[in-house]
N, CA, C and O of each residue as an XYZ file, in Angstrom:
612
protein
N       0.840     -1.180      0.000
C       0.000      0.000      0.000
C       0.883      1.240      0.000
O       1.843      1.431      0.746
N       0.340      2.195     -1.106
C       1.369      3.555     -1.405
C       0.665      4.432     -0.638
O      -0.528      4.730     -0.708
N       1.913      4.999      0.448
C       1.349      6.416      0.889
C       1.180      7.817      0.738
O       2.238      8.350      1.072
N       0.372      8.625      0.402
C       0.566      9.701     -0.370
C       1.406     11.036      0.460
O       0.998     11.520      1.515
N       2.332     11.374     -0.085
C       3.350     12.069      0.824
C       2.624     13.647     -0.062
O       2.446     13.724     -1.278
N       2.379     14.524      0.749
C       2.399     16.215      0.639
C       3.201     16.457     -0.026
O       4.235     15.788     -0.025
N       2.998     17.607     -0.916
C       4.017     18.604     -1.275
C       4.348     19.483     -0.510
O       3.465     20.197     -0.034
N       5.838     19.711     -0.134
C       6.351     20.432      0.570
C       6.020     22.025      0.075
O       6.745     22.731     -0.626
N       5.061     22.274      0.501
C       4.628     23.869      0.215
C       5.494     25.266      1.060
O       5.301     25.591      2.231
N       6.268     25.797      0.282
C       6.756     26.811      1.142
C       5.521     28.137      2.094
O       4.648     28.826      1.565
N       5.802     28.098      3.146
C       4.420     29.118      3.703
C       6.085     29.891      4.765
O       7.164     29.394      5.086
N       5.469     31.225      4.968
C       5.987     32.430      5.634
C       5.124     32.433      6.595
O       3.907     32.564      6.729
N       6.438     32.179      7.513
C       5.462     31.750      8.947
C       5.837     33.264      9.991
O       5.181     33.454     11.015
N       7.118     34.390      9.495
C       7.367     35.398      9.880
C       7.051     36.503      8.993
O       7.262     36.438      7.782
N       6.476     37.665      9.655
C       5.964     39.171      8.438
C       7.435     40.056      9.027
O       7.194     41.262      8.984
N       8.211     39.900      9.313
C       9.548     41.319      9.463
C       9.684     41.451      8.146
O       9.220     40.653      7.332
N      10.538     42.793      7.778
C      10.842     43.223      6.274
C      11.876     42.259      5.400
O      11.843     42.045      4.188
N      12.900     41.692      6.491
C      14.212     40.933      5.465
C      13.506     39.208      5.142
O      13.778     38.492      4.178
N      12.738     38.957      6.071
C      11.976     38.147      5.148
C      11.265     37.956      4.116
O      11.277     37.096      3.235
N      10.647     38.849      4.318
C       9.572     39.335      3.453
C      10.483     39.537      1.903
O      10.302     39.151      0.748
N      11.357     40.223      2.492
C      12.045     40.803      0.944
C      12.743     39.735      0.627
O      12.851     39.795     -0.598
N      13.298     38.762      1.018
C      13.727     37.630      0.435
C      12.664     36.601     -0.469
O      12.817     35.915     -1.480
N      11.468     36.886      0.488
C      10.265     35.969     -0.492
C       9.611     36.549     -1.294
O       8.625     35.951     -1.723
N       9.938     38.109     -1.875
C       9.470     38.958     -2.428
C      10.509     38.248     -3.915
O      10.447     37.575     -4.944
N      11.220     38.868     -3.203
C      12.464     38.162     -4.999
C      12.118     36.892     -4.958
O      11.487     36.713     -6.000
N      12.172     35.609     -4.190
C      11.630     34.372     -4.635
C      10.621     34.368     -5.634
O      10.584     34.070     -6.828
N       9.808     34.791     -4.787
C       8.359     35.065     -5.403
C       7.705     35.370     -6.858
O       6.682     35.011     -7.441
N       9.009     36.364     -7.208
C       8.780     36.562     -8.567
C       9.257     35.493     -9.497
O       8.503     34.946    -10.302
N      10.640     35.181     -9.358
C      11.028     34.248     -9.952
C       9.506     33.316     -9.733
O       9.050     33.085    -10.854
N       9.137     33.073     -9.277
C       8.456     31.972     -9.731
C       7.094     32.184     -9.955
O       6.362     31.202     -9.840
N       6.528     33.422    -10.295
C       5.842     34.047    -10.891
C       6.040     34.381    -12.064
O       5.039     34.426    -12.778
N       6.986     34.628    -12.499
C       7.464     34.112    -14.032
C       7.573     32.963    -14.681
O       7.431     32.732    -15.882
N       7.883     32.132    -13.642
C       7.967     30.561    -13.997
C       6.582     30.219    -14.482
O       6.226     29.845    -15.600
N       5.731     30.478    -13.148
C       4.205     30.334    -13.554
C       3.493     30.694    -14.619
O       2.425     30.209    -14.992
N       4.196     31.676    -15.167
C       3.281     32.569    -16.271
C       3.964     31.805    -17.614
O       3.252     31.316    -18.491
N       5.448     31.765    -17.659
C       5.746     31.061    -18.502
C       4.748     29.634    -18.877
O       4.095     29.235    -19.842
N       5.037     29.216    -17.650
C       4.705     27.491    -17.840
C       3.293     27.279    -18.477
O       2.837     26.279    -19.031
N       2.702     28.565    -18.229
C       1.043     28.504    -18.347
C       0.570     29.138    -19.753
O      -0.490     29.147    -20.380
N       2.009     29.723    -19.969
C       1.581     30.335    -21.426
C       0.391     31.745    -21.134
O      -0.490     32.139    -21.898
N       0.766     32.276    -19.758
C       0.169     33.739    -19.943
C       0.900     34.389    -20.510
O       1.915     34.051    -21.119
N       0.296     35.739    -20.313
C       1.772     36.847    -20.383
C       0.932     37.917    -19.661
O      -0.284     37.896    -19.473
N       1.944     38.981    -19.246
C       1.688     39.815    -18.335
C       1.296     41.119    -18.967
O       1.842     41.197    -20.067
N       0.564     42.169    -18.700
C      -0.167     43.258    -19.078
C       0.796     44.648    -19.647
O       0.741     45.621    -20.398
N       1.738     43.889    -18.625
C       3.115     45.336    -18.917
C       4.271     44.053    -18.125
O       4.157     42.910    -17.684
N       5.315     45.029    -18.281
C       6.608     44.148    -17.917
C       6.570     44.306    -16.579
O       6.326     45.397    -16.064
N       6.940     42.640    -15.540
C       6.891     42.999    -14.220
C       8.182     43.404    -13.915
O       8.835     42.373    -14.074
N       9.080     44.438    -13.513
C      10.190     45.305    -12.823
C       9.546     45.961    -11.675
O       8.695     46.847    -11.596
N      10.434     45.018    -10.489
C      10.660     45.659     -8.903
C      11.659     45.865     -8.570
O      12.605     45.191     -8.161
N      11.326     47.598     -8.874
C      12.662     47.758     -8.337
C      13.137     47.570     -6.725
O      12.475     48.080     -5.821
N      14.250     46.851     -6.491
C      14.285     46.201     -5.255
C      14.961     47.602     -4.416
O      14.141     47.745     -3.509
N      15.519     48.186     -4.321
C      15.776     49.446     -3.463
C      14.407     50.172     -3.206
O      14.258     50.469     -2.020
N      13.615     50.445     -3.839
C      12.154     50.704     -3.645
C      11.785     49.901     -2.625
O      11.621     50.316     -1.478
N      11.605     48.489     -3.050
C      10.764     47.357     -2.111
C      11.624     47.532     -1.005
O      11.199     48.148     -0.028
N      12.889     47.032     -1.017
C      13.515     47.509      0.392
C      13.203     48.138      1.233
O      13.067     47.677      2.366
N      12.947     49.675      0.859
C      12.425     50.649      1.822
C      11.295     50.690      2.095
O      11.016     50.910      3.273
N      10.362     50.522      1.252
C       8.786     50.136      1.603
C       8.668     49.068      2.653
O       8.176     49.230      3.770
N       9.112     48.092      2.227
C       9.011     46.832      3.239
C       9.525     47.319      4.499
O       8.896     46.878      5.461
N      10.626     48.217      4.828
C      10.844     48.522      6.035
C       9.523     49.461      6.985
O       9.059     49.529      8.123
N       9.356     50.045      5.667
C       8.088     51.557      6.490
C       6.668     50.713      6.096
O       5.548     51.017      6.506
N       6.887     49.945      5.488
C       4.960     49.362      5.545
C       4.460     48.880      7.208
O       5.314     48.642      8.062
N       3.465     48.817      7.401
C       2.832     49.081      8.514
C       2.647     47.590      8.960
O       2.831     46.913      7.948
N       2.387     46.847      9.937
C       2.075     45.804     10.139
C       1.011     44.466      9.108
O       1.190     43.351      8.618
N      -0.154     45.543      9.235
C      -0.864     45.222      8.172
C      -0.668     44.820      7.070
O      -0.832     43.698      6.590
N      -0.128     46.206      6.425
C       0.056     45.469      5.064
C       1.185     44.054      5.161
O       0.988     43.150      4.349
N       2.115     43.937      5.967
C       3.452     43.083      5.784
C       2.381     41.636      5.806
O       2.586     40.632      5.124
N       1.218     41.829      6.765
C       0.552     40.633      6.740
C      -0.168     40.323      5.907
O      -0.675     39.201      5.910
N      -0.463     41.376      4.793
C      -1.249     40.953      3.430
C      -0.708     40.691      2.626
O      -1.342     40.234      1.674
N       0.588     40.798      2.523
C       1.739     40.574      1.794
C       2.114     39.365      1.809
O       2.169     38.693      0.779
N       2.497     38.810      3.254
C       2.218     37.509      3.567
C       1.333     36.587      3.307
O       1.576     35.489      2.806
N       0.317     36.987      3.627
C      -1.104     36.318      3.334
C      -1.052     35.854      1.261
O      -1.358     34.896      0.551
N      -0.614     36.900      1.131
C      -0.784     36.489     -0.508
C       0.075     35.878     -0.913
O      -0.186     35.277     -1.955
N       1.424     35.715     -0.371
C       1.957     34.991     -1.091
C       2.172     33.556     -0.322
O       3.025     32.819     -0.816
N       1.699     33.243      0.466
C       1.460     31.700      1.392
C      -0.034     31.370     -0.316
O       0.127     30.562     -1.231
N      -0.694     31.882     -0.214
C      -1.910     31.702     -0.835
C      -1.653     31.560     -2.146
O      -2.368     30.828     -2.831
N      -0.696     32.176     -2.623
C       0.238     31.662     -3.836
C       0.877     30.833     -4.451
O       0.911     30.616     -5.662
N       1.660     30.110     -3.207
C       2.185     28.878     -3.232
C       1.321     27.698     -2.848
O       1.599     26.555     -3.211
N       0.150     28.030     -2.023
C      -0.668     26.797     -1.755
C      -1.784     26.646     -3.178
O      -1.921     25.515     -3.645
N      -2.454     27.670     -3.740
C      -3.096     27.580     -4.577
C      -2.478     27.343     -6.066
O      -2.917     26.399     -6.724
N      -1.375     28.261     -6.653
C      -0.841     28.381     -7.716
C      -1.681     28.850     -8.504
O      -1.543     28.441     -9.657
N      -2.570     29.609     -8.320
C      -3.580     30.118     -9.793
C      -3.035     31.466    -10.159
O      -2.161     32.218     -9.728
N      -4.132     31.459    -11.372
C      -4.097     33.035    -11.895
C      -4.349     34.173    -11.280
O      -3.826     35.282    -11.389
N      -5.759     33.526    -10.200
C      -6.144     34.823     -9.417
C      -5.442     34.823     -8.258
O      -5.501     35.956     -7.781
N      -4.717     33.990     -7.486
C      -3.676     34.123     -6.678
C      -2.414     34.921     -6.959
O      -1.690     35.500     -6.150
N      -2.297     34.821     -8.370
C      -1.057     35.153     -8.559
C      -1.395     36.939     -9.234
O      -0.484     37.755     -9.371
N      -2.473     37.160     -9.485
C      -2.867     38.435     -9.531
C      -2.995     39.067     -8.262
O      -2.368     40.115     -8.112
N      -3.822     38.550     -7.128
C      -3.996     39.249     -6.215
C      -2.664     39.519     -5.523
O      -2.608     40.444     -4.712
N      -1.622     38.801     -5.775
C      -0.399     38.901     -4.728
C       0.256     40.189     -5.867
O       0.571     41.246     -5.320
N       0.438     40.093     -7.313
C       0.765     41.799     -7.580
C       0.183     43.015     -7.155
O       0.498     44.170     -6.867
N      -0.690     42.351     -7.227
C      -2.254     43.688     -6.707
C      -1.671     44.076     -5.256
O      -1.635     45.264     -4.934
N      -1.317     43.295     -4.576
C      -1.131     43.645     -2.725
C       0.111     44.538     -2.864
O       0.111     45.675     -2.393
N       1.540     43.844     -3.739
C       3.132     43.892     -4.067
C       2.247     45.961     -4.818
O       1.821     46.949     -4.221
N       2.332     45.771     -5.588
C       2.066     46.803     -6.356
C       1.318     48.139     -5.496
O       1.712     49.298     -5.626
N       0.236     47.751     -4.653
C      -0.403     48.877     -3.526
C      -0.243     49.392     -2.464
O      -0.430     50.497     -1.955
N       0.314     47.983     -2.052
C       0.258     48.464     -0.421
C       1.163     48.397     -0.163
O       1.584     49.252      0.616
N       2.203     47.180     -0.712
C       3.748     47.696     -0.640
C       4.428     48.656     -1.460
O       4.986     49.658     -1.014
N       4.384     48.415     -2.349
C       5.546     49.839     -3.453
C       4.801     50.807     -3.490
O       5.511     51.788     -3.271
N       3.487     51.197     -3.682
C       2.325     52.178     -3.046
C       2.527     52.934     -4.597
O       2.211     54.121     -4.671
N       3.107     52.166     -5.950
C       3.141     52.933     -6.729
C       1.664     52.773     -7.919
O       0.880     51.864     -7.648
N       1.402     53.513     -8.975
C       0.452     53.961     -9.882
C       0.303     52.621    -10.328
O      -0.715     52.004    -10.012
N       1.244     52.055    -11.067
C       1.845     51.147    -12.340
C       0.999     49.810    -11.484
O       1.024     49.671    -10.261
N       0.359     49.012    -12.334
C      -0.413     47.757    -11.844
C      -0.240     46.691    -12.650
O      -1.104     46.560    -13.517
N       0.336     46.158    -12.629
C       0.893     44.529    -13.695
C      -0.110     43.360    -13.176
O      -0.278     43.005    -12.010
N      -0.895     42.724    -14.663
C      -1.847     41.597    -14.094
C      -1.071     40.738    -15.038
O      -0.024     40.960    -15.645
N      -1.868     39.693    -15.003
C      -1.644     38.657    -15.881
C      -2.700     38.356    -16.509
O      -3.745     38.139    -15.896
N      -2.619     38.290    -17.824
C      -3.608     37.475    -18.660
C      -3.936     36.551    -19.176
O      -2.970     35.897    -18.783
N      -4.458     35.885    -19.728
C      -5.114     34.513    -19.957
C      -4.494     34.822    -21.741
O      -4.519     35.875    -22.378
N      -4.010     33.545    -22.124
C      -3.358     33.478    -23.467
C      -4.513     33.876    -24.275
O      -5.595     34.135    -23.748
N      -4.287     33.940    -25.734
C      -5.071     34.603    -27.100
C      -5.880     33.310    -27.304
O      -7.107     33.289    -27.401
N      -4.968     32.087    -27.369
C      -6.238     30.720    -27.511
C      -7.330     30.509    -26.475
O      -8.316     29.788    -26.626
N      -6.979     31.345    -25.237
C      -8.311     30.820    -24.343
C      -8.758     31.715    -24.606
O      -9.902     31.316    -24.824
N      -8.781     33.172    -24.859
C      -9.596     34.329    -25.576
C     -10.598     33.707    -26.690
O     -11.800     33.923    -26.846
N     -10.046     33.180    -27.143
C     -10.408     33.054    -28.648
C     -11.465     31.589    -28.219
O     -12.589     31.630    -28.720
N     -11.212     30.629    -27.537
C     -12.127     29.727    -27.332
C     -13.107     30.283    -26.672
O     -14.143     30.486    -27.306
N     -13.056     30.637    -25.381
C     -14.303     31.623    -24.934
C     -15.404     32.751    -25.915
O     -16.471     33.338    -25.732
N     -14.568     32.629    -26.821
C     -15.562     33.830    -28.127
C     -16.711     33.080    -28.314
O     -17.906     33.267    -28.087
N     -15.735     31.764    -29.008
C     -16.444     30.789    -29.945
C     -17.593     30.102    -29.005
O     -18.739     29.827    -29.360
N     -17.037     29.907    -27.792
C     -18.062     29.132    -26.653
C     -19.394     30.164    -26.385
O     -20.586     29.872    -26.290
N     -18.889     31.149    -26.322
C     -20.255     32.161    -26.382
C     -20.980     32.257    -27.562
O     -22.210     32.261    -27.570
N     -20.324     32.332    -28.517
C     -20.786     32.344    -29.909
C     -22.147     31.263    -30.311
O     -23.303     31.463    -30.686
N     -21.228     29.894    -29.978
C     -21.797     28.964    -29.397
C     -23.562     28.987    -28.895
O     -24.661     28.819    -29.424
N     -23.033     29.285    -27.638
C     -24.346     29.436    -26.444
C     -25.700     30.446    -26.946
O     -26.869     30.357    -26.571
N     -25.026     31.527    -28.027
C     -26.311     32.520    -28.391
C     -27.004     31.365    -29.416
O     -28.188     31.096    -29.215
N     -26.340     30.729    -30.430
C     -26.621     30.056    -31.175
C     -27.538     28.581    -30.871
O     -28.373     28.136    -31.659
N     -27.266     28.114    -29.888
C     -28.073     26.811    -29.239
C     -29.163     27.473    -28.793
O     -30.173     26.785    -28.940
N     -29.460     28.986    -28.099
C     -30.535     29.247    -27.598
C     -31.361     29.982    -28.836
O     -32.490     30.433    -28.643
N     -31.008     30.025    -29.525
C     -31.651     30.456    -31.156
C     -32.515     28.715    -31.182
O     -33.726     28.626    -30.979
N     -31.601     27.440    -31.472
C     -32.271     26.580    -32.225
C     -33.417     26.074    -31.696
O     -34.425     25.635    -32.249
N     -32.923     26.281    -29.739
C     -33.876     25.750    -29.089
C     -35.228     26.647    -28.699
O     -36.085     26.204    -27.935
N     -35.324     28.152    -29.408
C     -36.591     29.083    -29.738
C     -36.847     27.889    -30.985
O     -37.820     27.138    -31.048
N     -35.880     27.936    -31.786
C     -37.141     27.414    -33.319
C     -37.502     25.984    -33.143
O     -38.404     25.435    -33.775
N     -36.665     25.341    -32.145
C     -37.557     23.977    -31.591
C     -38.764     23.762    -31.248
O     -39.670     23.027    -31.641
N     -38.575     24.814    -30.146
C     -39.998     24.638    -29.085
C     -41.364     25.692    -30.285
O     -42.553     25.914    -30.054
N     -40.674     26.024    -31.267
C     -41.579     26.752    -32.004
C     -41.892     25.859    -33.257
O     -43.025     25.889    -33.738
N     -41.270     25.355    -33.598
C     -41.887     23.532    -34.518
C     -42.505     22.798    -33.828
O     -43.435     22.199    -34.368
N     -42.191     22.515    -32.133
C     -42.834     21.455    -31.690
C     -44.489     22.327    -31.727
O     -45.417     21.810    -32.350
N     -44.620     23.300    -31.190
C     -45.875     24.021    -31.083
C     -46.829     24.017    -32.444
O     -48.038     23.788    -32.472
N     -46.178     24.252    -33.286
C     -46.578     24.080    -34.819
C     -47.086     22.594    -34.847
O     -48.290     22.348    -34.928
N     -46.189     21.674    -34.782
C     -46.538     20.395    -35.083
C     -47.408     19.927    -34.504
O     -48.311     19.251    -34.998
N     -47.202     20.348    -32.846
C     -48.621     19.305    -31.667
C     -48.688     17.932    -32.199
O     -47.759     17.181    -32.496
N     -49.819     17.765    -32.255
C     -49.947     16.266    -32.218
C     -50.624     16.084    -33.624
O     -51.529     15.250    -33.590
N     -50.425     16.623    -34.773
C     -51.081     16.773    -36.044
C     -50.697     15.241    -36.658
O     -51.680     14.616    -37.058
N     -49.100     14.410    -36.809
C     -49.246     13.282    -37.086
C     -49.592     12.320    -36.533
O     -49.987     11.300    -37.099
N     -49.476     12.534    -34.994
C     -49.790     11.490    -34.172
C     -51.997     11.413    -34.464
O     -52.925     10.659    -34.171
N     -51.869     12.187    -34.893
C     -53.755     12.069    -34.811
C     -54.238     11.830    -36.297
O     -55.401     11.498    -36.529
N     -53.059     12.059    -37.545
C     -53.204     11.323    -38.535
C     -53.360      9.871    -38.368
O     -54.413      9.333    -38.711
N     -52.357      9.176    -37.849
C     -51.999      7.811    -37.546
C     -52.794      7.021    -36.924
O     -52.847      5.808    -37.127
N     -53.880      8.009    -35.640
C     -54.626      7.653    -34.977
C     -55.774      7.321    -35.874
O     -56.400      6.261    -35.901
N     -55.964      8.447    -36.645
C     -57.750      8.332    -37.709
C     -57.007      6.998    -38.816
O     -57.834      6.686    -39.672
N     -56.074      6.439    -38.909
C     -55.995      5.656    -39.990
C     -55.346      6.410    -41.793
O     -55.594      6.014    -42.932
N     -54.507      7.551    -41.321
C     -54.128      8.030    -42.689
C     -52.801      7.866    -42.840
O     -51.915      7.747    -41.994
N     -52.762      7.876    -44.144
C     -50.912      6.945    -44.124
C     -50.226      9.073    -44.274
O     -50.832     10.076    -44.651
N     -48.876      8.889    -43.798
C     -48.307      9.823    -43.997
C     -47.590      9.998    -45.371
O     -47.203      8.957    -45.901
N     -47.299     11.507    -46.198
C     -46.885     11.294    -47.234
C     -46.869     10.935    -48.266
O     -45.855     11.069    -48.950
């Protein structure tokens, strides 16, 4: 019998700044990795500048160091898109406190399938109006041929 062993998930179990800023540069690296691997790409180019983050991370307030935290534990346990958005979103506001907002997007083929899937969906609810609008037409007109004895056709 095979036992299923965990993935060793990295989690930040301390919010001080030199941690933080060490899992800040981790972080990206493998936020690139992610985006690579997934075939996103990002909205604008991600550049932190780390003398910036440095000093922010020192003067950010408790709070934020713990949302900071919070997002990127939630990063590594989840690995998604919207994880990995919300942790720029936190990096980008509340720490660097600057304008500039870098997301990630979903590749041109899942764009492009989602068109067609909608495209799709208007189109099935079209056939199934002119369905239920033949069946109404039709009623029971052959079934009551068949019944009186008349051949169809």
């Amino acid at each position: 019998m095979e036992t299923l062993i965990e993935n060793n998930i990295k989690k930040l179990e301390n919010h001080d700044a030199s941690t933080l800023y060490d899992a800040v540069i981790q972080v990206e690296k493998d936020v690139r990795q992610f985006v690579e691997f997934n075939e996103y790409s990002f909205d604008k180019s991600l550049n932190i500048p780390r003398q910036l983050l440095k000093n922010e991370l020192g003067n950010a307030t408790l709070n934020e160091r713990r949302k900071l935290k919070r997002a990127i534990n939630v990063f590594y346990k989840k690995g998604s898109l919207r994880s990995a958005n919300l942790l720029l979103h936190v990096l980008f506001k509340y720490i660097l406190k600057v304008d500039t907002r870098v997301t990630i997007k979903q590749p041109q083929k899942y764009l492009d399938i989602m068109e067609k899937r909608a495209y799709f969906v208007k189109k099935r609810k079209e056939m199934e109006k002119a369905l239920d609008a033949y069946k109404a037409e039709k009623g029971n007109y052959f079934k009551l041929r068949l019944e009186r004895g008349q051949k169809i056709g």
